[in-house]
N, CA, C and O atoms as a printed pandas DataFrame, in Angstrom:
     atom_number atom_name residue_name chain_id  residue_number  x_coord  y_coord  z_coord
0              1         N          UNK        A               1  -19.385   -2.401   -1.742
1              2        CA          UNK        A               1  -20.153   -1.215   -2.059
2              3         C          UNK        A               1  -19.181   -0.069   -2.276
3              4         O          UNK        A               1  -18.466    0.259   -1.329
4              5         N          UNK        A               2  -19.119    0.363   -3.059
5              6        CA          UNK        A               2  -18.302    1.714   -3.651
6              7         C          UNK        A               2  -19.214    2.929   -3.774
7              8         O          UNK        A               2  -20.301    3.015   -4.345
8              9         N          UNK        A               3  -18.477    3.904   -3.063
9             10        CA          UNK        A               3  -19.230    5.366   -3.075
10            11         C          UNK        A               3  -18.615    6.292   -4.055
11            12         O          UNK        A               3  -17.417    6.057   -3.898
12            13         N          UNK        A               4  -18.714    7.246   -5.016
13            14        CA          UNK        A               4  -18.051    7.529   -5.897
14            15         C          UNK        A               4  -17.583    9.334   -5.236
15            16         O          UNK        A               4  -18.429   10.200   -5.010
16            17         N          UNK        A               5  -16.391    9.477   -5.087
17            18        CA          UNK        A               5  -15.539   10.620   -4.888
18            19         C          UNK        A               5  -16.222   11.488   -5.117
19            20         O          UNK        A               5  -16.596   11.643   -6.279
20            21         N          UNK        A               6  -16.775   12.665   -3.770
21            22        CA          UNK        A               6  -17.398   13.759   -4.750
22            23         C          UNK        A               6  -16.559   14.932   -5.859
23            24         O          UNK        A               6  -15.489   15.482   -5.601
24            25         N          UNK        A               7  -17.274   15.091   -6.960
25            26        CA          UNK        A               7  -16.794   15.939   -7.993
26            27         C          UNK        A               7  -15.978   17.159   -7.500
27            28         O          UNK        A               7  -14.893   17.398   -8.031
28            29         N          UNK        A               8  -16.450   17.929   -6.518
29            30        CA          UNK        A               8  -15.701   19.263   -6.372
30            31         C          UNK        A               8  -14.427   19.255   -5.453
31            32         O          UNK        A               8  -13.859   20.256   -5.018
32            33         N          UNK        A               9  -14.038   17.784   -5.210
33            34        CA          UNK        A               9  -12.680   17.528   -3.988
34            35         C          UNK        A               9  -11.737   17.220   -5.455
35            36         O          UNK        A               9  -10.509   17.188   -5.367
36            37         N          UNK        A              10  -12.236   17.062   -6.415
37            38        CA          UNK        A              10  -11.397   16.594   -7.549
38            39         C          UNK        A              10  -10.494   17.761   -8.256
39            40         O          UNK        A              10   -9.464   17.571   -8.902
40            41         N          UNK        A              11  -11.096   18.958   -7.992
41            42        CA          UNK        A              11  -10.830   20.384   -8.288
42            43         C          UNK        A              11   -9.465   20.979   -7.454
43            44         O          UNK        A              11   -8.788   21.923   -7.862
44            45         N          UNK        A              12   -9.223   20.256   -6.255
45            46        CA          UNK        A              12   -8.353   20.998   -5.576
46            47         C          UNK        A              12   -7.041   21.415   -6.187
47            48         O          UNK        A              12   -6.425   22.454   -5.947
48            49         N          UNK        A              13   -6.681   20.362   -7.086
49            50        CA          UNK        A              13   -4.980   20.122   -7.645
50            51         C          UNK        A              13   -5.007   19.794   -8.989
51            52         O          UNK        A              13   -4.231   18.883   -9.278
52            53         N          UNK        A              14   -5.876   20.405  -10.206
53            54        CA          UNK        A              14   -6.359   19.692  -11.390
54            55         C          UNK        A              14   -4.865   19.164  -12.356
55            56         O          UNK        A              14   -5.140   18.531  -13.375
56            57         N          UNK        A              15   -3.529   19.371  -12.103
57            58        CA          UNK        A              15   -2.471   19.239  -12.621
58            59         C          UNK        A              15   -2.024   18.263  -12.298
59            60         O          UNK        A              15   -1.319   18.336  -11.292
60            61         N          UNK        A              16   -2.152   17.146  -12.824
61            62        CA          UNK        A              16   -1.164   15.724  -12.742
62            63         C          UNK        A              16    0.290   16.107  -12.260
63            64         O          UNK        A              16    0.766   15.757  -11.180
64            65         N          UNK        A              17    0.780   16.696  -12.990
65            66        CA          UNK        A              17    2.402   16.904  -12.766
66            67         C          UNK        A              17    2.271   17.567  -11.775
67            68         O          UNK        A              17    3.033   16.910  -11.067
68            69         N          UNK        A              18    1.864   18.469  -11.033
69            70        CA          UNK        A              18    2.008   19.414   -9.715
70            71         C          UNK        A              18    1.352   17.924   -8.665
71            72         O          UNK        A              18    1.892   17.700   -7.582
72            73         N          UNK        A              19    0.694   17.424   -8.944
73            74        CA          UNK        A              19    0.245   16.207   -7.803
74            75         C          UNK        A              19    0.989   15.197   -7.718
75            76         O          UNK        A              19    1.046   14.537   -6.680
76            77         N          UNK        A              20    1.776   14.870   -8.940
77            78        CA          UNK        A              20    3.071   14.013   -8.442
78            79         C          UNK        A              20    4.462   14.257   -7.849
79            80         O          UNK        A              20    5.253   13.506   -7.278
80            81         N          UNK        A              21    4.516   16.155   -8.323
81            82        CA          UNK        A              21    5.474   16.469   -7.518
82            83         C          UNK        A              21    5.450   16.483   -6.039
83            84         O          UNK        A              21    6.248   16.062   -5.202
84            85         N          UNK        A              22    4.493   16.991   -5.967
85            86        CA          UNK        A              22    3.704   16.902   -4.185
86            87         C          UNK        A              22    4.097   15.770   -3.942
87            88         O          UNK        A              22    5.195   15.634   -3.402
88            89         N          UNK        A              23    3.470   14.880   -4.207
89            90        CA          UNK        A              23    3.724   13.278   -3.371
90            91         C          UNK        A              23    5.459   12.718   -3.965
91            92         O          UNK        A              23    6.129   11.781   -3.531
92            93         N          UNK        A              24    5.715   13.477   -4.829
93            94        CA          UNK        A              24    7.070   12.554   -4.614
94            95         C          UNK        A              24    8.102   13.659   -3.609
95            96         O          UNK        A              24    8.984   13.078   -2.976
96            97         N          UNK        A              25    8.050   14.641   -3.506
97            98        CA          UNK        A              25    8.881   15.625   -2.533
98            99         C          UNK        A              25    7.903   14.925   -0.911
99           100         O          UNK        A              25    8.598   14.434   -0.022
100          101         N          UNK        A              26    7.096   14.948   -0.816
101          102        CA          UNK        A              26    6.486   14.094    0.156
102          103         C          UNK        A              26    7.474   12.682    0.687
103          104         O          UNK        A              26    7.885   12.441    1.822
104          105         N          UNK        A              27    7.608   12.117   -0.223
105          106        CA          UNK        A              27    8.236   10.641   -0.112
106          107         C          UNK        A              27    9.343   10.792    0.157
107          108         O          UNK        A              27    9.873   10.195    1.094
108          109         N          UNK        A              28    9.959   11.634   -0.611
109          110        CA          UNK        A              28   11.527   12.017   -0.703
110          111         C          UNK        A              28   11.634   12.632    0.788
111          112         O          UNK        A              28   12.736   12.307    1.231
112          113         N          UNK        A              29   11.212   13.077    1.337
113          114        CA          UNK        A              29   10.971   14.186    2.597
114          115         C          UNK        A              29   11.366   12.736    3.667
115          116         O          UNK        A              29   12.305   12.408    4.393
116          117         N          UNK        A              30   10.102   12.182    3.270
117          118        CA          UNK        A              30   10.037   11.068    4.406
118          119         C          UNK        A              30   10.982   10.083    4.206
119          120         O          UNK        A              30   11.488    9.711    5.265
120          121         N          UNK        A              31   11.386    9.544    3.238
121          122        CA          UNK        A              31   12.635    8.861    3.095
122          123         C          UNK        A              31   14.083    9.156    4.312
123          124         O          UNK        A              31   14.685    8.522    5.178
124          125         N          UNK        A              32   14.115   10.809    3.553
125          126        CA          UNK        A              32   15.496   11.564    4.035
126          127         C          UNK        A              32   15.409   11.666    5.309
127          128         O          UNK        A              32   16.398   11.486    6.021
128          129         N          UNK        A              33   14.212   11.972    5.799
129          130        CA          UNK        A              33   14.192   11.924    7.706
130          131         C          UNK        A              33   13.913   11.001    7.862
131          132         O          UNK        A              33   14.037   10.926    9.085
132          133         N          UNK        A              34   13.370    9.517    7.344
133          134        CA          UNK        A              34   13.319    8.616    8.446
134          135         C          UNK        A              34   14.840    8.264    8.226
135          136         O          UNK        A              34   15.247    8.081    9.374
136          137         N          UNK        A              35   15.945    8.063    7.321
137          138        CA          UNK        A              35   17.334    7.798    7.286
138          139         C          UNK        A              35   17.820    8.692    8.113
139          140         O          UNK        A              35   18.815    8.070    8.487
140          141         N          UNK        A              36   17.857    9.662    8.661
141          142        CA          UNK        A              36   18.251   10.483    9.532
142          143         C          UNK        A              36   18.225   10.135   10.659
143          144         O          UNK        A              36   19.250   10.097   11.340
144          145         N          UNK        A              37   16.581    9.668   11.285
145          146        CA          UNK        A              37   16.505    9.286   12.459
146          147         C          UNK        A              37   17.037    7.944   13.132
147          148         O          UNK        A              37   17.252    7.633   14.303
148          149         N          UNK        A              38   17.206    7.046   11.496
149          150        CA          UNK        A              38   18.006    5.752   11.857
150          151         C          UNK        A              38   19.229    5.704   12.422
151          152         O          UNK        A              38   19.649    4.789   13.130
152          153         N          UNK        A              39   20.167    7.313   11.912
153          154        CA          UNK        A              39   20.850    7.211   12.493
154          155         C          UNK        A              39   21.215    7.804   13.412
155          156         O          UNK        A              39   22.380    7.605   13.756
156          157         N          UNK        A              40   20.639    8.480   13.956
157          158        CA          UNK        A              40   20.285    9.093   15.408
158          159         C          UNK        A              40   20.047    7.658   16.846
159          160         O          UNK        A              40   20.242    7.606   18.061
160          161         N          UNK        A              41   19.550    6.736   15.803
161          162        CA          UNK        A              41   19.172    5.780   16.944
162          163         C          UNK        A              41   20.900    5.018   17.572
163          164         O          UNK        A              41   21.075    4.387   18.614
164          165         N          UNK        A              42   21.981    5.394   16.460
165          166        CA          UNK        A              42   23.198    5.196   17.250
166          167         C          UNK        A              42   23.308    5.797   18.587
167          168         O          UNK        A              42   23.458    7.017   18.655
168          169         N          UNK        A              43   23.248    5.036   19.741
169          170        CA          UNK        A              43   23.854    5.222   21.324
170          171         C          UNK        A              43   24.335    6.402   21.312
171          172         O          UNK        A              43   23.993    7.430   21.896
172          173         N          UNK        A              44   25.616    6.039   20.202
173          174        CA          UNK        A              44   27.011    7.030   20.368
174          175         C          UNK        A              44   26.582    8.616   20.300
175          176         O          UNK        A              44   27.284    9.485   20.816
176          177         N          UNK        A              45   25.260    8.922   19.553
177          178        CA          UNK        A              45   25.124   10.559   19.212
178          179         C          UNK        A              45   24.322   10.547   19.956
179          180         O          UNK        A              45   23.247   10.698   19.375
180          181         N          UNK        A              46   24.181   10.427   21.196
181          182        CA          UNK        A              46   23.133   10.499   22.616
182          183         C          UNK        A              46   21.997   11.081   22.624
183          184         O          UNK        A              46   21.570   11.985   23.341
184          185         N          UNK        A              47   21.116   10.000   21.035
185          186        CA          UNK        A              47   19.679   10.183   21.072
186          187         C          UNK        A              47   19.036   11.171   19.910
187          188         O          UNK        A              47   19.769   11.719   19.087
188          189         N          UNK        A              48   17.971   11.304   19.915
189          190        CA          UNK        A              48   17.270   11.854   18.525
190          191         C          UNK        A              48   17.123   13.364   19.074
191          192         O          UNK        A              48   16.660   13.535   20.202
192          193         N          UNK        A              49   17.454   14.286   18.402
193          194        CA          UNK        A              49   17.584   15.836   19.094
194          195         C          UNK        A              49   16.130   15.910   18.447
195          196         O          UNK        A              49   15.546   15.181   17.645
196          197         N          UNK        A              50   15.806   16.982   19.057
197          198        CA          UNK        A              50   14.383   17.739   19.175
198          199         C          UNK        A              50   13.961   18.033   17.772
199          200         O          UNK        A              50   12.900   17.731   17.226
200          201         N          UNK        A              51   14.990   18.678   17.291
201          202        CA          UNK        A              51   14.332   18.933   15.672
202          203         C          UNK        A              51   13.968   17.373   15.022
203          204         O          UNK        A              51   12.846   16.938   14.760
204          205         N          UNK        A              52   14.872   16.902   14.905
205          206        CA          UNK        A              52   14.068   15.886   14.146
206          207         C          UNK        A              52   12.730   15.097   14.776
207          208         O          UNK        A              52   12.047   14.307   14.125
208          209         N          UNK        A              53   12.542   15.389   15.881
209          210        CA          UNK        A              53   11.051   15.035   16.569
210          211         C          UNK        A              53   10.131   15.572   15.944
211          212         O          UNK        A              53    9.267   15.108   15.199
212          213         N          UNK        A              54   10.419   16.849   16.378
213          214        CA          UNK        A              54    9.682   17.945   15.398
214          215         C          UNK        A              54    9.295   17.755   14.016
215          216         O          UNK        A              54    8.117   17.841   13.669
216          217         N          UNK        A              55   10.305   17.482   13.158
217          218        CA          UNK        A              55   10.122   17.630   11.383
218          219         C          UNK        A              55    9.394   15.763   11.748
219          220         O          UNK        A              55    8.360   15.653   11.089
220          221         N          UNK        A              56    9.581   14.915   12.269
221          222        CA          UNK        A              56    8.602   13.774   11.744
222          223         C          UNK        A              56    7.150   13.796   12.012
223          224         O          UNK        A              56    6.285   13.260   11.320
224          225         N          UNK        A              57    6.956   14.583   13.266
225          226        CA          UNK        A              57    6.024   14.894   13.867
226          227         C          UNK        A              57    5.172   16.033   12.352
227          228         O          UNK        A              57    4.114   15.633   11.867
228          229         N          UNK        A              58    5.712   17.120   11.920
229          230        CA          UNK        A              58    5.101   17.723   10.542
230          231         C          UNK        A              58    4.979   16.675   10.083
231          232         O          UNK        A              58    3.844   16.205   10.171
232          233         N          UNK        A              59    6.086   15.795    9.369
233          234        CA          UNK        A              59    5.445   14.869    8.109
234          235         C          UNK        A              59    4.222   14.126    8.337
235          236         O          UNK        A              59    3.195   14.023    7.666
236          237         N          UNK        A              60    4.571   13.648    9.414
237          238        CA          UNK        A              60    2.993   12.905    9.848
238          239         C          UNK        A              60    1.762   13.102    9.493
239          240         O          UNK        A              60    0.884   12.374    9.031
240          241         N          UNK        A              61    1.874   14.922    9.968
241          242        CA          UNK        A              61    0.773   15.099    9.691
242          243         C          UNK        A              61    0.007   16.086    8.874
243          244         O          UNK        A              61   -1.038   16.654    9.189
244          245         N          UNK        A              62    0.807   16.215    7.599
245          246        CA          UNK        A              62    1.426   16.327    6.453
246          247         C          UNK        A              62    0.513   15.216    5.753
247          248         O          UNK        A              62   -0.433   15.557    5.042
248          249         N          UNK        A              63    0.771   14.125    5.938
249          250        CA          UNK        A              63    0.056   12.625    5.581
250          251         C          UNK        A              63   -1.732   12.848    5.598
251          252         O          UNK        A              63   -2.292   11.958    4.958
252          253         N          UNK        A              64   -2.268   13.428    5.949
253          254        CA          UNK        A              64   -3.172   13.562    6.084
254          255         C          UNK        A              64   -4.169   14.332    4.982
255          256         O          UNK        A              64   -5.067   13.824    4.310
256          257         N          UNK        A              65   -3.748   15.631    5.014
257          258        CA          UNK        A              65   -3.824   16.370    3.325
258          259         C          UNK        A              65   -3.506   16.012    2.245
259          260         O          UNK        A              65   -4.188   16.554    1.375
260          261         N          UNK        A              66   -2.646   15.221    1.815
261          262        CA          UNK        A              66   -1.730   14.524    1.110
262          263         C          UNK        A              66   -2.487   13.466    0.790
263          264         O          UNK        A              66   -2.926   13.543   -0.358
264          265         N          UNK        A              67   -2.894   12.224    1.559
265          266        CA          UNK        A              67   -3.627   11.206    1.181
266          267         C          UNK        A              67   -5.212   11.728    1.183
267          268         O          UNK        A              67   -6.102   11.011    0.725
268          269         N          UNK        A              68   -5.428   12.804    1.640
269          270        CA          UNK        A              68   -6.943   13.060    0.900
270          271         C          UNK        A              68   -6.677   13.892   -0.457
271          272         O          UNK        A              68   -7.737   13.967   -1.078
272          273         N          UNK        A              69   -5.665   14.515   -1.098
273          274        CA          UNK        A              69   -5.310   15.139   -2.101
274          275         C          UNK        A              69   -5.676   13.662   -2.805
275          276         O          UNK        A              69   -6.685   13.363   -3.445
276          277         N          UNK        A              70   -4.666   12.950   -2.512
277          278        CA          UNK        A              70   -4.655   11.834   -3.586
278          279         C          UNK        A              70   -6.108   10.768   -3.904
279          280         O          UNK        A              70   -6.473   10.011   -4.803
280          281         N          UNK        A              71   -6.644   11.259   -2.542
281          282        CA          UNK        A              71   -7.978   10.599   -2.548
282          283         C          UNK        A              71   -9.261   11.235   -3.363
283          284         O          UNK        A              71  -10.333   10.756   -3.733
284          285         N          UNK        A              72   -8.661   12.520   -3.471
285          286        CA          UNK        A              72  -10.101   13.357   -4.199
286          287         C          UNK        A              72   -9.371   13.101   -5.453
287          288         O          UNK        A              72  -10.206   13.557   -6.234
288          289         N          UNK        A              73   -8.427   12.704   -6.179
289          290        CA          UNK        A              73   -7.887   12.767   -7.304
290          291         C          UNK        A              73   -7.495   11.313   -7.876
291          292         O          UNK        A              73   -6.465   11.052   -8.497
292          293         N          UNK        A              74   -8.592   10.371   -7.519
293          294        CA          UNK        A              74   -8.754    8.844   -7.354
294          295         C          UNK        A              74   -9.330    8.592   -7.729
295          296         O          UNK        A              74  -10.297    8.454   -6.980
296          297         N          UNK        A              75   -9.658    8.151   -9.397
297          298        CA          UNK        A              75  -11.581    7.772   -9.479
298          299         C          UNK        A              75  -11.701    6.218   -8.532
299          300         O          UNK        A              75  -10.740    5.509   -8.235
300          301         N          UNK        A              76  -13.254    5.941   -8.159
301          302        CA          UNK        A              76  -13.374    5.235   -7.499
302          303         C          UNK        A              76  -14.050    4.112   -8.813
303          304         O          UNK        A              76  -15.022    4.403   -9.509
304          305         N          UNK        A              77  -13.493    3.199   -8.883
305          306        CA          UNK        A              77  -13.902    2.409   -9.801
306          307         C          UNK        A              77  -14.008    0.606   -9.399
307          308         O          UNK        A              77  -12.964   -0.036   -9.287
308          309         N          UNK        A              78  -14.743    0.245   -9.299
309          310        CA          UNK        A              78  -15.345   -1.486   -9.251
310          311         C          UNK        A              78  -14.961   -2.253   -9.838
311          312         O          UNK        A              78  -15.594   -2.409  -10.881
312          313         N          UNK        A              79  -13.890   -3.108   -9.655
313          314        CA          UNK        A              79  -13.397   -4.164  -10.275
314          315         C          UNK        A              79  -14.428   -5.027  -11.486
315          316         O          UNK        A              79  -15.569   -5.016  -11.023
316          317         N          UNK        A              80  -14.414   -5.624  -12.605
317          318        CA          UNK        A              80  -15.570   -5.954  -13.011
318          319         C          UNK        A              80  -14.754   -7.796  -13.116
319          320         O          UNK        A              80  -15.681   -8.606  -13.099
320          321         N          UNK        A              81  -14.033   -8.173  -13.166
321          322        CA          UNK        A              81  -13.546   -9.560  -13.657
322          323         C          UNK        A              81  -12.688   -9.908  -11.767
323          324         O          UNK        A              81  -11.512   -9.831  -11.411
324          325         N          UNK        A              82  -13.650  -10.188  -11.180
325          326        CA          UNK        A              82  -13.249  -11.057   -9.093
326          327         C          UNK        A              82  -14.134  -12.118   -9.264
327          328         O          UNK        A              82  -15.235  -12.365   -9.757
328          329         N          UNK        A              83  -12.831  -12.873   -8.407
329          330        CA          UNK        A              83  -13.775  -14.031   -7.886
330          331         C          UNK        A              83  -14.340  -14.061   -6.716
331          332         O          UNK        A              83  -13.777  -13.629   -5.710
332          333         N          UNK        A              84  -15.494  -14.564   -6.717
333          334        CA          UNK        A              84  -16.051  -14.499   -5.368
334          335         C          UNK        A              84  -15.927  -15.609   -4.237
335          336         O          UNK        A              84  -16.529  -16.623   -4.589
336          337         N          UNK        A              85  -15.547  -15.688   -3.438
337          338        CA          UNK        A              85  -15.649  -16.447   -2.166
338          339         C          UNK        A              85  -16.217  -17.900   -2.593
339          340         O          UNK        A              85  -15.646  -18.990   -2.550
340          341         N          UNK        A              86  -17.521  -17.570   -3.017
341          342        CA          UNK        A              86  -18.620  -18.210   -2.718
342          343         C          UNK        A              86  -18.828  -19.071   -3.238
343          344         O          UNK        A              86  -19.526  -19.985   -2.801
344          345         N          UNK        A              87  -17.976  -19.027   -4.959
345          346        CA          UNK        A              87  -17.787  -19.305   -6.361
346          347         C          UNK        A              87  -17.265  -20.773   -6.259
347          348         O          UNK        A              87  -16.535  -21.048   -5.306
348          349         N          UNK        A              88  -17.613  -21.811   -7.244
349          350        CA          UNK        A              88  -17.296  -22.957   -7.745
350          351         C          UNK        A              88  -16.144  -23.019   -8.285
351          352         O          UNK        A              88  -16.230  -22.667   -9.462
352          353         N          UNK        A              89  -14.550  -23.447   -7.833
353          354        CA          UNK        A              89  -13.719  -22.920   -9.078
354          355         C          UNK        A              89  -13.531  -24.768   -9.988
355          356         O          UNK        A              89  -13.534  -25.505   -9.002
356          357         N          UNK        A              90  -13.464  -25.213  -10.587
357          358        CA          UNK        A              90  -13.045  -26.882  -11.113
358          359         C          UNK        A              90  -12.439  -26.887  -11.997
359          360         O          UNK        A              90  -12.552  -26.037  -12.880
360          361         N          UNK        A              91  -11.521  -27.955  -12.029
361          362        CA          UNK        A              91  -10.672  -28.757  -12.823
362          363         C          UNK        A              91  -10.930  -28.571  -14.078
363          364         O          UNK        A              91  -12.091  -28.551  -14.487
364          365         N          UNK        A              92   -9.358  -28.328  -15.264
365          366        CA          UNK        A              92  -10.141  -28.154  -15.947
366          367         C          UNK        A              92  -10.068  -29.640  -16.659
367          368         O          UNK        A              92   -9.287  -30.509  -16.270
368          369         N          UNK        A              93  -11.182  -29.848  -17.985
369          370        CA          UNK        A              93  -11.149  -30.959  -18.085
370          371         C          UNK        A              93  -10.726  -32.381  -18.330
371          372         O          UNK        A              93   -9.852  -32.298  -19.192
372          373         N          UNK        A              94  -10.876  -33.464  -18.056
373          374        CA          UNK        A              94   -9.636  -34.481  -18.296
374          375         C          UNK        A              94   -9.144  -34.805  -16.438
375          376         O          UNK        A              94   -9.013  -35.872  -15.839
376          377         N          UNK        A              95   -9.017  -33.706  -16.080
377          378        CA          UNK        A              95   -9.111  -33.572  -14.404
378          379         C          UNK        A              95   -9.694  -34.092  -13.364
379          380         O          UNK        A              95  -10.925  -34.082  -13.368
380          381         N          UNK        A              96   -9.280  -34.434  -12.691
381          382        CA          UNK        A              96  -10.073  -35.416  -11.634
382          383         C          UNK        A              96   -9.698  -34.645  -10.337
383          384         O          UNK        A              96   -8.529  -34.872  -10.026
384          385         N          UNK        A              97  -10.456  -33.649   -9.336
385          386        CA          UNK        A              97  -10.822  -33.181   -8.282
386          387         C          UNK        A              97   -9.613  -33.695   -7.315
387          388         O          UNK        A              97   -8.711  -33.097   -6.730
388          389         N          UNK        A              98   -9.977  -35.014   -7.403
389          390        CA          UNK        A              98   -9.211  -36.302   -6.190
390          391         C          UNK        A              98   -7.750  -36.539   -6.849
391          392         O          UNK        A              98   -6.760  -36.908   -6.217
392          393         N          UNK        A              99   -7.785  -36.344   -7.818
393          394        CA          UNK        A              99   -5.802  -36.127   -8.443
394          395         C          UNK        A              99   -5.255  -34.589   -8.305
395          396         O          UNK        A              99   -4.056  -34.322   -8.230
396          397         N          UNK        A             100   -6.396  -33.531   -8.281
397          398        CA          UNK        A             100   -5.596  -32.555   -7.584
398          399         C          UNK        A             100   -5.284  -32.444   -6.216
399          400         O          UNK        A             100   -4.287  -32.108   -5.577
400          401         N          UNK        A             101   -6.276  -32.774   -5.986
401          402        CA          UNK        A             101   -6.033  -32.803   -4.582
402          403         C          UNK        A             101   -4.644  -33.787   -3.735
403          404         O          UNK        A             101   -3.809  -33.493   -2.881
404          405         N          UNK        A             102   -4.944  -34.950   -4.453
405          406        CA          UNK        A             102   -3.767  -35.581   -4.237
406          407         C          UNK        A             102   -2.401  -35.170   -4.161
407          408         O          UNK        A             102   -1.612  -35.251   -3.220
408          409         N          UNK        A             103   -2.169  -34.427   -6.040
409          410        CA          UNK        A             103   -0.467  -33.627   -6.064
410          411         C          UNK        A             103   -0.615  -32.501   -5.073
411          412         O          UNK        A             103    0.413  -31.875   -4.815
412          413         N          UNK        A             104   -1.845  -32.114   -4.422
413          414        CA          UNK        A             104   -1.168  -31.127   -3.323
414          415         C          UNK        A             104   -1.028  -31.450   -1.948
415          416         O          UNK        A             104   -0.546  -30.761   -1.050
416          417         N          UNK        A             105   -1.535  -32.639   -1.901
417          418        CA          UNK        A             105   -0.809  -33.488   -0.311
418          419         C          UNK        A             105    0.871  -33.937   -0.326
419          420         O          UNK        A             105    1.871  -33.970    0.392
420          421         N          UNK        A             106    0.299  -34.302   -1.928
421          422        CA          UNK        A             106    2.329  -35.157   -2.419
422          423         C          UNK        A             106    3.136  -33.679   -2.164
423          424         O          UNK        A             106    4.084  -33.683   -1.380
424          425         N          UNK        A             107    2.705  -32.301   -2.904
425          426        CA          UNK        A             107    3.743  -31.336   -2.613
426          427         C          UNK        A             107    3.907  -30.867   -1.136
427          428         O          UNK        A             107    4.988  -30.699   -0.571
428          429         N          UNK        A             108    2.667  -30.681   -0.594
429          430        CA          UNK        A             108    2.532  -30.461    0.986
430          431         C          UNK        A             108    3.843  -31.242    1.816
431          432         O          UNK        A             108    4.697  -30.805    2.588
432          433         N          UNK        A             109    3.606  -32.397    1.349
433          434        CA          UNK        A             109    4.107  -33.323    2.434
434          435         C          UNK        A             109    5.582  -33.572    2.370
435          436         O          UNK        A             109    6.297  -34.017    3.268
436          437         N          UNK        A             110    6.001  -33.123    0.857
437          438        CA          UNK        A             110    7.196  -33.097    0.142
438          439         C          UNK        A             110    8.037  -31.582    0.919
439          440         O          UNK        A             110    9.200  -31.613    1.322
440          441         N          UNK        A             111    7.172  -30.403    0.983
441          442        CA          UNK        A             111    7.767  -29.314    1.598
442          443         C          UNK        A             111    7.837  -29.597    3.129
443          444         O          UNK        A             111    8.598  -28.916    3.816
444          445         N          UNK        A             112    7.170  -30.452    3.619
445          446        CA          UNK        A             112    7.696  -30.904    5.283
446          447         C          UNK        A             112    8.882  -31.479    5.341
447          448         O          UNK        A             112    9.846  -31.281    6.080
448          449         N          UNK        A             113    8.677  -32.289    4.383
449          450        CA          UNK        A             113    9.715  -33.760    4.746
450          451         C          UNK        A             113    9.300  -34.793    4.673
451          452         O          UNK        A             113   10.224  -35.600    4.782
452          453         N          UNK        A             114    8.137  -35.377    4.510
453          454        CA          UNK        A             114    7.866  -36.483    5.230
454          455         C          UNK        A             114    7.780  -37.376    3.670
455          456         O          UNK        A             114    7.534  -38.582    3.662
């Protein structure tokens, strides 16, 4: 079931290019401090200092505005060509059910060993 995005959350950021800059200075942000904090996790520099607690702690939640930006600026659209669960898929013809099935015991049994 798909609910369709309301119209006036779509308004917030109507500029493609200003919404990809956002999310890529976003990424870039989070990139550069989580490499930062990786290396903070060296012993030798005795631990992650406060600021960078701080600035991951913003990005975080940062993430939040950000993925509803991108969410009001999402059409919500329904796949039209899925398969369903439920669905019959068969051989195609010339095929015999019991010979596929077969080459996938022979490969099965071939990726064990046996």
């Amino acid at each position: 079931m798909s609910t369709p995005n309301p119209g006036n959350l779509g308004t917030i950021i109507t500029s493609a290019a200003i919404r990809k800059g956002i999310y890529s200075t976003y990424v870039f942000a989070l990139v550069l401090v989580g490499g930062v904090q990786v290396a903070f996790a060296n012993p030798d520099l005795g631990g992650q200092p406060t600021w960078l607690t701080v600035t991951l702690s913003v990005l975080a939640y940062l993430g939040v505005p950000i993925g509803g930006l991108a969410l009001a600026n999402t059409a919500n659209v329904t796949p039209t060509n899925t398969t369903t669960l439920n669905q019959t898929i068969y051989p195609p013809a010339g095929v015999s059910a019991e010979s596929v099935a077969e080459s996938a015991r022979h490969a099965i049994n071939q990726q064990l060993g046996d």
